[in-house]
C-alpha positions in Angstrom: -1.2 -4.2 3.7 -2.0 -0.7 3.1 -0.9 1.1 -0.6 0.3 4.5 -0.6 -2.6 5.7 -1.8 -4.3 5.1 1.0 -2.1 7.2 3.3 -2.3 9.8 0.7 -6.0 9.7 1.4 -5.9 9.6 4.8 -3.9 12.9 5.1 -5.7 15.0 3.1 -9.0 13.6 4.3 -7.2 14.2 8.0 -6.3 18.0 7.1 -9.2 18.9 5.6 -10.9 17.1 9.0 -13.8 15.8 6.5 -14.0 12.1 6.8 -14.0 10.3 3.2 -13.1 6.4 2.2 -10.1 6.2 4.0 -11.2 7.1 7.3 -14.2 5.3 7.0 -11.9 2.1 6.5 -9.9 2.9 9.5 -13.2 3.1 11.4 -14.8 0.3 10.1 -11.1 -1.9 11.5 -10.5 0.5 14.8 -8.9 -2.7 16.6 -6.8 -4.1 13.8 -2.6 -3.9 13.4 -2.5 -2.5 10.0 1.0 -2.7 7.8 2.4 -0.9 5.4 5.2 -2.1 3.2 8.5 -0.4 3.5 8.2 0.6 -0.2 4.7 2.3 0.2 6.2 3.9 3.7 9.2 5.0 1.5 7.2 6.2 -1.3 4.7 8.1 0.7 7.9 10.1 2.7 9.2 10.9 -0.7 6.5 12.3 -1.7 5.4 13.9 1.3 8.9 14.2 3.0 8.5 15.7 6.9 9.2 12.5 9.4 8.4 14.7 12.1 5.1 15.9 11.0 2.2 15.2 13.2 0.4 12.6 10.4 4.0 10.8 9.8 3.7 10.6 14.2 0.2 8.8 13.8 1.1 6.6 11.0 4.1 5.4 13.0 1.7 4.9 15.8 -1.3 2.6 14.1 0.8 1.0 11.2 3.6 -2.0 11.2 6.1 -1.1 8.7 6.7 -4.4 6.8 10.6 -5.6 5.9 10.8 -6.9 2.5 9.4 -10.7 2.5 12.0 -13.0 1.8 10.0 -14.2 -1.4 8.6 -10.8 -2.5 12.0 -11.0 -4.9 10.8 -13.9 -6.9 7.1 -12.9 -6.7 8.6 -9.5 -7.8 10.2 -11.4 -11.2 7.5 -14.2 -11.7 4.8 -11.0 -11.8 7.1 -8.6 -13.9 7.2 -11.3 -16.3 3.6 -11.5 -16.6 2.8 -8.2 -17.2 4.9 -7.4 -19.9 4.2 -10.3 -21.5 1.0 -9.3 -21.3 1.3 -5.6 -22.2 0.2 -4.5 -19.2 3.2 -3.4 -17.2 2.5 -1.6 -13.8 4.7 1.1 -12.2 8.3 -0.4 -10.5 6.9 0.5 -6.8 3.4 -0.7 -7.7 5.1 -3.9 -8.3 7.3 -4.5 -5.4 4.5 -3.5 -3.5 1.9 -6.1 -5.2 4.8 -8.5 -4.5 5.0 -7.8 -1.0 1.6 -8.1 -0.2 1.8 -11.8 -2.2 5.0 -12.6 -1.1 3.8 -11.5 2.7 0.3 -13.9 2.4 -1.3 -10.2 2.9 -4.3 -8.5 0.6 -3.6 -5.4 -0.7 -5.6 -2.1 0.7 -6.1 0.6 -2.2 -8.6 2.5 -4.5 -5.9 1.9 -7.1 -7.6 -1.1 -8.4 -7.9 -0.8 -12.1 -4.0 -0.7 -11.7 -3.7 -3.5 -9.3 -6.1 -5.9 -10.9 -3.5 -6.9 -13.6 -1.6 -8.5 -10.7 -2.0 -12.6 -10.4 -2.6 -13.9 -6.7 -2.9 -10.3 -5.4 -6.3 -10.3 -3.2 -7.0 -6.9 -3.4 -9.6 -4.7 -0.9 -10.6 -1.3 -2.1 -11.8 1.0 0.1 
């Protein structure tokens, strides 16, 4: 399950046409389904808004957006619990996405690690 950072990656790596870590990945998996949580997909057209736009077109194309797992709720709690009571708290959409990718039996594809590495049971794969 891809992060939104990844996609992030993957477009400005795309515009700028110079391959960095995120291409490499995609390269590295050229026959795989990749997915994307609806939170990450929602997060990422938030922040980079045009549906129609040619990289929105690929992504659509190479990447299975993800429904909500029906555990991801009380992964969502049993995590958020956790990290406060540890002090170490992690953004609202970092967590329901974490949660997902538990919830969903799915590791978790970001360079965000040092974020993501609070997380219990999250297998994480940084690219």
């Amino acid at each position: 399950m891809l992060d939104t950072c990844f996609l992030i990656d993957y477009q400005k790596e795309s515009k700028r046409k110079s391959p960095g870590p995120a291409v490499g990945f995609l390269r590295a998996h050229p026959d795989e389904r990749l997915q994307i949580s609806v939170v990450a997909w929602g997060e990422f057209l938030a922040g980079f808004g045009d549906e129609n736009a040619p990289f929105v077109q690929f992504a659509r194309d190479r990447l299975d957006l993800v429904p909500l797992a029906p555990g991801a709720a009380s992964v969502y709690r049993k995590v958020y619990r956790h990290l406060k009571a540890a002090g170490s708290l992690i953004g609202a959409n970092d967590l329901w996405i974490a949660s997902h990718a538990i919830a969903s039996g799915e590791p978790l594809v970001t360079r965000n690690g040092s974020e993501f590495n609070h997380v219990p049971e999250l297998r994480l794969v940084t690219y």
